[in-house]
Phi, psi and omega in degrees: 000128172317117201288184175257179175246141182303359191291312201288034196237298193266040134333254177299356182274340174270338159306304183297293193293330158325266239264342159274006121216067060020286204305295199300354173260342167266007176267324147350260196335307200238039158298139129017133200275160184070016200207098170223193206268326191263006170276001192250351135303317190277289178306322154335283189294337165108351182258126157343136199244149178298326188297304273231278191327298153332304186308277187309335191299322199269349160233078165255331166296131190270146166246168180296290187286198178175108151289119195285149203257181153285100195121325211284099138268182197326292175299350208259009191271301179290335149330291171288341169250345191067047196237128167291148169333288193311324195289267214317306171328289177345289204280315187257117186307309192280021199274107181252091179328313200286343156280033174293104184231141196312143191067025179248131182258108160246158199240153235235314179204183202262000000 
């Protein structure tokens, strides 16, 4: 009998890395948005994920405005742009934390 060749190995061994990753881009795929499985390694280790790197790029820039979302308050306003409550109060004449309503444009700095 004709020996076989080790070659008929990598078939299915090439089947198997197909499908293991296959498994890691649809589990990728449906993480939370901004949240994915190969973003938890990159932080871990202290080196910037490319998405994370974007992020700070884009916000060193100051904005002016702020569009108010669905949900959005006061505080989570200031949180997010690092403009104080007081501030804001400041800039905008009409400004009612407790009365925010989606699509009202406040403005963040002069």
């Amino acid at each position: 009998m004709a020996r076989r060749s080790p070659a008929r190995f990598l078939a299915p061994i090439a089947l198997l890395v197909f499908a293991v990753a296959l498994y890691t881009v649809v589990k990728d795929a449906r993480a939370p948005a901004g949240r994915s499985s190969s973003d938890a390694p990159a932080r871990a280790s202290g080196t910037p994920s490319k998405s994370s790197a974007k992020k700070k790029k884009s916000s060193t820039r100051t904005r002016r405005t702020y569009t108010v979302k669905p949900g959005d308050t006061a505080s989570g306003i200031a949180d997010k742009t690092g403009v104080s409550i007081t501030t804001m109060e400041k800039l905008n004449k009409n400004f009612d934390p407790q009365t925010l309503a989606p699509g009202q444009r406040i403005r963040l700095s002069e």
